[in-house]
C-alpha positions as CSV (number, residue, x, y, z in Angstrom):
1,X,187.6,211.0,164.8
2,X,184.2,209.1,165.2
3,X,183.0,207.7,161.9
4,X,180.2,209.4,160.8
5,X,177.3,208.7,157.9
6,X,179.2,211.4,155.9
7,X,182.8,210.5,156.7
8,X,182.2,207.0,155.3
9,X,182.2,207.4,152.1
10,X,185.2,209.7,152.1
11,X,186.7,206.9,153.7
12,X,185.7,204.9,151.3
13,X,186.3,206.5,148.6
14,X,190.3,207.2,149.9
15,X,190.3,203.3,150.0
16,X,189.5,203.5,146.5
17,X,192.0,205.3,145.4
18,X,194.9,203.4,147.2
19,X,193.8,200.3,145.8
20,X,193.5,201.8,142.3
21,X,196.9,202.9,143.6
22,X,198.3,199.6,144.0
23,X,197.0,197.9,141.1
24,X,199.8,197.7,138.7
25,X,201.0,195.7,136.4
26,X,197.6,194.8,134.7
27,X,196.9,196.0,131.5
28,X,194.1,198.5,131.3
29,X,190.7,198.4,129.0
30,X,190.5,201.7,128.9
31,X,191.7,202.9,125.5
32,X,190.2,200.0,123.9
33,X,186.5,201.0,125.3
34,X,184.1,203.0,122.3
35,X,183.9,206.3,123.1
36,X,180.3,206.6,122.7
37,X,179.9,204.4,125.2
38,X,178.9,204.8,128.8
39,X,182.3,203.2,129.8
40,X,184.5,206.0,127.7
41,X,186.3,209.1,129.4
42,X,186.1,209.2,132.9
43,X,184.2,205.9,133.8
44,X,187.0,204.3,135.2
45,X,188.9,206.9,137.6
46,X,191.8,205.3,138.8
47,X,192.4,202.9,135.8
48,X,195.8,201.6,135.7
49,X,197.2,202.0,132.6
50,X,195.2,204.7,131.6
51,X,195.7,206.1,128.6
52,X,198.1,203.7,127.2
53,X,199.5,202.1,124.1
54,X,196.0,199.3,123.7
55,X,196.6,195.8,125.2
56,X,194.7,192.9,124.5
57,X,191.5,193.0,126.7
58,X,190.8,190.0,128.2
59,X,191.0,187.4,131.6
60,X,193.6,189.3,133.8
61,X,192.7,192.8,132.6
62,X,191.6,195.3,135.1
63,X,188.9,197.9,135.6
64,X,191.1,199.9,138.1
65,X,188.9,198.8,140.4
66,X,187.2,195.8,139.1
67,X,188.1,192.6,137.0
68,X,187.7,191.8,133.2
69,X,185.5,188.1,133.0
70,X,185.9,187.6,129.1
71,X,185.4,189.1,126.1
72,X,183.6,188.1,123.6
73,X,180.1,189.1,121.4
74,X,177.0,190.4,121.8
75,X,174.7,191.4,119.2
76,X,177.7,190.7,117.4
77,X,179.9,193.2,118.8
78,X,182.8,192.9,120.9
79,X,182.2,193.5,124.2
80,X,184.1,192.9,127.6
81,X,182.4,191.3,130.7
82,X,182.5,192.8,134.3
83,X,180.5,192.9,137.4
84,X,177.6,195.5,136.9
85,X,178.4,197.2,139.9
86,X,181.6,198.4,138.4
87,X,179.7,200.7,136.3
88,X,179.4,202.9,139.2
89,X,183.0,204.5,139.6
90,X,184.1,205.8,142.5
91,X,180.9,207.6,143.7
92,X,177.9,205.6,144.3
93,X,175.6,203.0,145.9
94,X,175.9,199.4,145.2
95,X,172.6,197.8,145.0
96,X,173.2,194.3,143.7
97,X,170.2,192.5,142.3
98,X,170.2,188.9,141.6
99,X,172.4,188.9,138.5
100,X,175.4,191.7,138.4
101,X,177.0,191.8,135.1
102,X,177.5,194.4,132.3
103,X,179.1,194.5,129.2
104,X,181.4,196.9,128.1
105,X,181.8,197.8,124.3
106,X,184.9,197.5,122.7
107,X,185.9,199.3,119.7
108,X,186.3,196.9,116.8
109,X,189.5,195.4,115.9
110,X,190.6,195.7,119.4
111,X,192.8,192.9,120.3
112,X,191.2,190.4,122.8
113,X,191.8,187.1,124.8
114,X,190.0,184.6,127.0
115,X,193.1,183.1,128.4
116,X,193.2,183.3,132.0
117,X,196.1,184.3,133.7
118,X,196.8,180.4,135.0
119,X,197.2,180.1,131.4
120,X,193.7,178.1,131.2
121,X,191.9,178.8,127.8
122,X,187.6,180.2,128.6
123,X,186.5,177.6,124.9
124,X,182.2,177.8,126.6
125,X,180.1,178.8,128.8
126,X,178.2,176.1,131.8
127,X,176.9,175.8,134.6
128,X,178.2,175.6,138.4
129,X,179.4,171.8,138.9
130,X,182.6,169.8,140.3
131,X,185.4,172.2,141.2
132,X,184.9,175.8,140.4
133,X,187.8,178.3,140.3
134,X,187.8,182.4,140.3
135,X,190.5,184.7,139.3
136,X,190.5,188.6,140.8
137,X,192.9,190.9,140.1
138,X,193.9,190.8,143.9
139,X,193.7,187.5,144.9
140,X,195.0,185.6,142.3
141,X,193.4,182.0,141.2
142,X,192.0,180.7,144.0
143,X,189.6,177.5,143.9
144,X,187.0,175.0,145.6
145,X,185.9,176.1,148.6
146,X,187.5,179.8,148.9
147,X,184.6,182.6,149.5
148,X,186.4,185.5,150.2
149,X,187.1,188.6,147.8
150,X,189.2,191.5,148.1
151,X,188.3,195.3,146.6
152,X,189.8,194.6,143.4
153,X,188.2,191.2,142.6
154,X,184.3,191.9,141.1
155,X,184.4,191.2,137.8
156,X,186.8,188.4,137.8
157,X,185.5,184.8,136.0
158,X,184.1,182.0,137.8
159,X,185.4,178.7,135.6
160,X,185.4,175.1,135.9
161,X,189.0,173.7,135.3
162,X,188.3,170.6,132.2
163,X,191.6,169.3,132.6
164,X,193.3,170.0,129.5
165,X,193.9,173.6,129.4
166,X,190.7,174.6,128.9
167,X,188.4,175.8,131.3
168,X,184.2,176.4,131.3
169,X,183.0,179.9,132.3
170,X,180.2,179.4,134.5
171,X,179.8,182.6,136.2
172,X,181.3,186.3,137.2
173,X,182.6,187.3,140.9
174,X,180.7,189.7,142.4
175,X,181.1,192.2,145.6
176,X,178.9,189.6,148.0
177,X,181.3,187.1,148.0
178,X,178.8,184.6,145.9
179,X,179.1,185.0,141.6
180,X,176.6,185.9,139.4
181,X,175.0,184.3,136.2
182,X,176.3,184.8,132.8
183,X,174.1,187.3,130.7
184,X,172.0,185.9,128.2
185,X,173.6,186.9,124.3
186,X,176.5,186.9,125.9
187,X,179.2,184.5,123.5
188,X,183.3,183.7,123.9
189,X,185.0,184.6,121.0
């Protein structure tokens, strides 16, 4: 069958779904997300975990379909990081402006960690400088030099390694292969 304008995104939507599919084994933000918030309900179709016991939300986390970059405060409330193209679900058009982030409300008391899954401790936020690193929930860790991204990886933190078990955030993965800026008000717990 030819591909067609409006076979695409059925197709793309099916890919979706076998990714979400074949995510497991990552704990799931889902029940930990306040329900008055954009993010509750049906925001994340496909989540794995969904409707679990709550996990600590953190590095290593997943969307379904997208990575957890931190948590942390804004305003003073918790709050999880992601690419702000994940906000989208399933169904619709990614339009990425020059930053992509958003920040996902937790409900308080929810258990949190900014320990990546290399067991590298986020302690600040920087800038881009020396060797970088990025986690995804599909590739792994990979660092200095690697550009590519698999369906799977938005969201994921872009860190400099300090050497000593800590590492500096200095940006979130997004869908064009490049990372974008931290938000402003945006603090590590």
């Amino acid at each position: 069958m030819p591909k067609t304008p409006q076979a695409l995104p059925l197709i793309a939507v099916a890919a979706a779904l076998a990714t979400a599919t074949l995510a497991t084994g990552q704990a799931s933000a889902q029940s930990a997300v306040d329900p008055g918030s954009a993010w509750s309900g049906s925001a994340w179709p496909g989540s794995a975990g969904s409707g679990s016991s709550l996990v600590a939300v953190g590095p290593g986390s997943s969307l379904g379909l997208c990575s957890i970059t931190a948590t942390g405060y804004a305003e003073g409330q918790p709050v999880a990081l992601t690419a702000g193209h994940c906000t989208l679900g399933l169904f619709g058009v990614i339009r990425l402006p020059d930053v992509d982030w958003a920040m996902i409300p937790l409900l308080p008391g929810t258990p949190t960690h900014n320990t990546l899954p290399s067991g590298e401790r986020l302690t600040g936020r920087g800038t881009p400088g020396g060797v970088l690193c990025r986690w995804g929930q599909r590739s792994g860790t990979r660092c200095d030099g690697y550009t590519g991204i698999r369906l799977g990886d938005s969201g994921g933190p872009v860190y400099r390694p300090n050497g000593d078990g800590t590492a500096t955030l200095v940006g979130i993965t997004s869908s064009n292969i490049q990372y974008s800026s931290l938000p402003p008000g945006f603090s590590l717990q």
